[in-house]
SEKESE-111288 format. One line per field, with one value per residue (C-alpha): x, y, z; residue number from 0; residue in one letter. Coordinates in steps of 0.5 Angstrom, whole numbers, plus 500, padded with zeros to 3 digits. Layout:
xx	[X  ...]
yy	[Y  ...]
zz	[Z  ...]
n	[NUM  ...]
res	[A  ...]
END
This chain:
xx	[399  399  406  406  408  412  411  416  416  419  423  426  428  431  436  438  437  440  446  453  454  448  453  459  453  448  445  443  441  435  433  433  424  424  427  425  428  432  435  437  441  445  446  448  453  456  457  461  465  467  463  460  462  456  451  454  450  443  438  433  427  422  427  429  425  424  431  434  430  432  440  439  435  441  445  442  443  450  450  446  450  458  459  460  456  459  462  467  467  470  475  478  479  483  487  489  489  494  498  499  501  506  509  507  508  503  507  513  517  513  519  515  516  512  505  505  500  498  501  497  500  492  490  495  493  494  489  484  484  483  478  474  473  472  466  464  464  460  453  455  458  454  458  459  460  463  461  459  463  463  467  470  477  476  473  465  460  456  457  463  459  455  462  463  468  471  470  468  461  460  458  458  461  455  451  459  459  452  453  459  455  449  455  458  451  449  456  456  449  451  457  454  450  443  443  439  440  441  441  448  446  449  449  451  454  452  452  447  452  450  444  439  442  445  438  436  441  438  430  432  436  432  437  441  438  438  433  431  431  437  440  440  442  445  447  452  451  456  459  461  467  472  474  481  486  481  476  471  466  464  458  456  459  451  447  449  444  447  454  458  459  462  462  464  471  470  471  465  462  463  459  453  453  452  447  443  442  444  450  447  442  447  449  443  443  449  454  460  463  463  466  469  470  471  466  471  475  474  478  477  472  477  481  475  474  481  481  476  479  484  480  476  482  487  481  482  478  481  484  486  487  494  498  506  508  513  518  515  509  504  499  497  501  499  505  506  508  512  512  519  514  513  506  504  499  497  495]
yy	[226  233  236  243  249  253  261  267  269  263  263  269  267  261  265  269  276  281  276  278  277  282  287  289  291  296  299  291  289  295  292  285  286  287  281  273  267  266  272  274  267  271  277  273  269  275  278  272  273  279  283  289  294  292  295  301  306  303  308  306  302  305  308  304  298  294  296  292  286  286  286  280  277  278  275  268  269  270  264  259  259  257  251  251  258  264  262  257  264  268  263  261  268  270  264  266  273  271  267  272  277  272  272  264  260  254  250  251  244  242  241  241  236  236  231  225  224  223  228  228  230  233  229  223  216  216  223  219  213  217  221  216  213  220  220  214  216  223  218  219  226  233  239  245  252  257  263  268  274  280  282  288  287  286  294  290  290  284  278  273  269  273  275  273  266  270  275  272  269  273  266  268  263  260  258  256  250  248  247  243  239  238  234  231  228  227  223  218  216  213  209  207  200  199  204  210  217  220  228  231  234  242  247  253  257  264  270  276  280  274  270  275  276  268  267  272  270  263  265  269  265  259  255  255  248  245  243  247  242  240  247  248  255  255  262  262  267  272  272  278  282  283  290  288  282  281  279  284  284  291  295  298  305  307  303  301  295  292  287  288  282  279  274  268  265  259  253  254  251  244  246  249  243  238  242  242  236  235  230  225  226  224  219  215  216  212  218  217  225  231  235  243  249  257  262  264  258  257  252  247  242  241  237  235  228  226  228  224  218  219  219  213  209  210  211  217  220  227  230  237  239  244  246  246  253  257  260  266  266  270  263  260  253  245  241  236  238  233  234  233  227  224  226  229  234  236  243]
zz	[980  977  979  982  976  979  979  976  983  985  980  981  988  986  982  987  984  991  992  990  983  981  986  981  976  980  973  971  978  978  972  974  975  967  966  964  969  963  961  969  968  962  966  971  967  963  970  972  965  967  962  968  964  959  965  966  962  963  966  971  970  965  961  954  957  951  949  955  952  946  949  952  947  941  948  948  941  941  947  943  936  939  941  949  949  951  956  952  947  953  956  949  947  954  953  945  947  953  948  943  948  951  944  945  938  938  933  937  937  931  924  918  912  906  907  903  898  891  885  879  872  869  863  863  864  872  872  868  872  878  874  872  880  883  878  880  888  885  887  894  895  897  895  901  898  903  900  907  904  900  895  898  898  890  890  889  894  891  893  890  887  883  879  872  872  866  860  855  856  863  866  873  879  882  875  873  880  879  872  874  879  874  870  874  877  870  869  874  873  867  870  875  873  875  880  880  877  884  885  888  895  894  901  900  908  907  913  914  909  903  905  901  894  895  895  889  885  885  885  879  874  876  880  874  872  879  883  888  893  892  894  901  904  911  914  919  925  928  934  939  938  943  946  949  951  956  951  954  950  945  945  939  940  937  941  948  948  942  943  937  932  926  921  924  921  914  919  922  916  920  926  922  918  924  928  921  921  915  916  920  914  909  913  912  905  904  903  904  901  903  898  901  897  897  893  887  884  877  875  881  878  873  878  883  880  880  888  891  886  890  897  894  892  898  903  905  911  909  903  901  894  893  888  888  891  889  894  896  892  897  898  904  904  907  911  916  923  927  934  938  942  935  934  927  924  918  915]
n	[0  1  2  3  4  5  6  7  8  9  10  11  12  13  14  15  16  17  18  19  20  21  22  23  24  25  26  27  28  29  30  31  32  33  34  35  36  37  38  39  40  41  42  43  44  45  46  47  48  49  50  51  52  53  54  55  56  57  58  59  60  61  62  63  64  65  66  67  68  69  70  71  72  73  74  75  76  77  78  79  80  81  82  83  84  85  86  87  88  89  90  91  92  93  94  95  96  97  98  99  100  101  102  103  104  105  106  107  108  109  110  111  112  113  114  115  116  117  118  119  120  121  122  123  124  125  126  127  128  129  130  131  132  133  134  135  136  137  138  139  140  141  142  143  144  145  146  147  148  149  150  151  152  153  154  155  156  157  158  159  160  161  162  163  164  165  166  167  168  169  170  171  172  173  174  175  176  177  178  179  180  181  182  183  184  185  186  187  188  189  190  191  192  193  194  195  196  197  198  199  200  201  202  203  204  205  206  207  208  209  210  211  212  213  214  215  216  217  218  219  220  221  222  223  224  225  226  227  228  229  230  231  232  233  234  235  236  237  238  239  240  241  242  243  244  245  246  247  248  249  250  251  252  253  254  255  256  257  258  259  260  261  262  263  264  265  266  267  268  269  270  271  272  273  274  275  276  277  278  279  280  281  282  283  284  285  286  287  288  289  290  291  292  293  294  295  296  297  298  299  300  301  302  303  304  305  306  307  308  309  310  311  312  313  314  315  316  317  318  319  320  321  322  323  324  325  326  327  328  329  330  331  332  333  334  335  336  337  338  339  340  341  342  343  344  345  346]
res	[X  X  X  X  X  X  X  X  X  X  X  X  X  X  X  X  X  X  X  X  X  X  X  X  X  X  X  X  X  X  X  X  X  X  X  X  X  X  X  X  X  X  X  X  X  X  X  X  X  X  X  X  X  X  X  X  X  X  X  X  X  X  X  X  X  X  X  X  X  X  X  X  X  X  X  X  X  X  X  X  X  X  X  X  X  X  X  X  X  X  X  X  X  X  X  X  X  X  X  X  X  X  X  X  X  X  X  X  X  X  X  X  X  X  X  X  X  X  X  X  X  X  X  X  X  X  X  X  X  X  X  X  X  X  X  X  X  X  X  X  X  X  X  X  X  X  X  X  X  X  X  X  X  X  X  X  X  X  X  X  X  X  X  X  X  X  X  X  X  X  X  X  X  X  X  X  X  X  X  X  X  X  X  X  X  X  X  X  X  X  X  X  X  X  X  X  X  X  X  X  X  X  X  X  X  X  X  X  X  X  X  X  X  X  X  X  X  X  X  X  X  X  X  X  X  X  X  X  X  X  X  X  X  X  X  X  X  X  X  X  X  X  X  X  X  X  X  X  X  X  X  X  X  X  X  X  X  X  X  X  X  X  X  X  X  X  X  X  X  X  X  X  X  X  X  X  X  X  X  X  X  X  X  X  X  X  X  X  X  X  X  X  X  X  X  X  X  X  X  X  X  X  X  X  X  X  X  X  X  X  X  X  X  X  X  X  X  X  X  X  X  X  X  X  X  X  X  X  X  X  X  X  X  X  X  X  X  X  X  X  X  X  X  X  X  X  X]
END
C-alpha cells in the first residue's frame, strides 16, 4: 500500500508558523512563506535560543529574498557541524560565559603533581631500544597534522607549512614531515619480518583560511614523493561568534544575513576525524596509533619513534611528548590534578 506524500502545506501546518514562538520575531514571521519546512524548524529553534535580534533588520517579502535563503542555508551549516547542534553550542557557551563572569575556576579543589611517565635521554641505550619499537609499531600508525592557521602572528600571511623548516636548505615544514614519514614507513618495513610494505596513512586538518594553498603546496611539489592517496585533507568548519555573555549570536556588521564565524579551536581535530569516517576505517585495517602533531615542530620526529615505543611497550591509551620546562618559561605545561574526592586528570 502506497503511503500518502505529504504536501508543503501540511507541513507548514504542522509547524505552527502563527503560534507564539514566531511572536518575539515579527520581521522573520513575515517571511515564514519563502521559507522551506526545515528552514522554519531553524528559525524556530534559534527563536527559542534566544537569538530574535537576528530578525530585527529583515524587510518584507520581496526584499533580499534569496539573501534570506541564504541565512539559513549557512545556519544549517553552523547546526550540522558541531556536535549536539546549535543548540549545544548556545548552552555550552552560557554556561562557560557565566563561569567566567562568576570568577568560577573549573580546577578548584584540583592539587597538581607531576604525571608519571617515562623520561628519555635522546640517543642512550634506553632511547634506542625504545626507538627501535616505536618503528616497528610505525606499521600500525597514521600521522594527523594540525595545521588550520596562518602565520600571522609570525608577520607572514602564508600558511606555516609553507615556512622553511631552517635556512640552510629552505626545506619547507611540510616537505620536512613527509619526508620523515616516507622514512619511517620505509624503515619499519624492513623490520617487520614477512610483512608487507604498508603505507602510512597521513591527514592533514586544514580551515577555509589553509585548505586552498595546502592543497597547491601539495599539487606543486608532487606531494614531496608521497602517495597522493595517502594524504587526506580534511577541513574543518567554523563555528558562529558570540555578541555578549548571553552567547548571542553576531551578525556580520556588512551583512546582516550573515551570522559571523571563526576557526574552530585544534580539539576539533577528534570530532572531524571520527565524522570522516576515517577511524573506523583504520580500525578495520588493524591500526592501532594515531599519531598528533602541530604545523611547525621541526624537531619532532626526532623524538616520535621513541614516544610511540614507549606507548607500545607500556600500553598506553594516550601519551604526550613534553619537554622539562624551566620556571617561568612562556610554555604551556602538562600536570596531574587530583581532586579532593580522589579522582584524577591529566593535562
Amino acid at each position: 500500500m502506497a503511503s500518502k506524500v505529504e504536501s508543503p502545506a501540511d507541513s507548514l501546518s504542522k509547524l505552527d508558523i502563527n503560534g507564539d514562538w514566531a511572536a518575539s520575531a515579527p520581521n522573520l514571521r513575515n517571511n515564514l512563506s519563502l521559507l522551506f519546512p526545515d528552514q522554519i524548524e531553524l528559525g524556530k529553534m534559534l527563536l527559542e535560543m534566544g537569538q530574535s535580534h537576528l530578525f530585527e533588520h529583515w524587510p518584507e517579502p520581496g526584499v533580499d529574498d534569496e539573501q534570506k535563503r541564504a541565512f539559513f542555508d549557512q545556519v544549517a551549516r553552523l547546526n550540522s557541524s558541531y556536535p549536539g547542534g546549535l543548540v549545544s553550542y548556545i548552552n555550552t557557551a552560557r554556561e562557560l560565559l557565566a563561569d567566567s563572569k562568576a570568577g568560577k575556576n573549573p580546577f578548584d579543589g584540583f592539587t597538581p603533581s607531576v604525571p608519571s611517565g617515562e623520561s628519555l635521554t635522546f640517543g642512550d641505550d634506553n632511547f634506542v631500544q625504545f626507538e627501535e619499537t616505536g618503528v616497528r609499531e610505525m606499521q600500525n600508525a597514521a600521522f594527523v597534522l594540525v595545521a588550520g592557521g596562518l602565520g600571522e602572528r609570525l608577520g607572514y600571511n602564508g600558511i606555516k607549512v609553507a615556512l622553511p623548516r631552517e635556512s640552510s636548505s629552505g626545506t619547507c615544514y611540510l616537505q620536512h614531515y613527509i619526508e620523515s614519514i616516507l622514512a619511517l614507513q620505509d624503515a619499519s618495513s624492513r623490520l617487520v619480518e614477512g610483512g608487507s610494505p604498508k603505507q602510512i596513512p597521513f591527514v592533514i586538518m586544514t580551515s577555509d583560511d589553509t585548505h586552498a594553498r595546502t592543497l597547491e603546496l601539495l599539487e606543486s611539489n608532487s606531494y614531496f614523493g608521497m602517495n597522493p592517496t595517502q594524504v587526506k585533507l580534511l577541513k574543518q568548519e567554523k563555528v558562529a561568534c558570540l555578541d555578549d555573555n548571553d552567547a548571542r549570536l553576531a551578525v556580520d556588521p556588512r551583512n546582516k544575513y550573515v551570522i559571523q564565524t571563526k576557526p574552530h579551536g585544534h580539539g576539533d581535530v577528534h570530532s572531524l576525524l571520527y565524522s570522516s569516517g576515517l577511524l573506523n576505517l583504520w580500525r578495520h585495517a588493524g591500526l592501532r596509533w594515531v599519531l598528533f602533531f602541530q604545523d611547525t615542530n621541526g624537531l619532532l620526529f626526532k623524538a616520535i619513534p621513541a614516544a610511540l615505543g614507549v606507548s607500545a611497550t607500556k600500553q598506553y591509551h594516550v601519551n604526550s611528548l613534553a619537554v622539562p620546562r624551566k620556571a617561568k618559561e612562556a610554555i604551556g605545561g602538562i600536570a596531574k590534578l587530583t581532586h579532593a574526592d580522589g579522582n584524577s586528570i591529566v593535562k
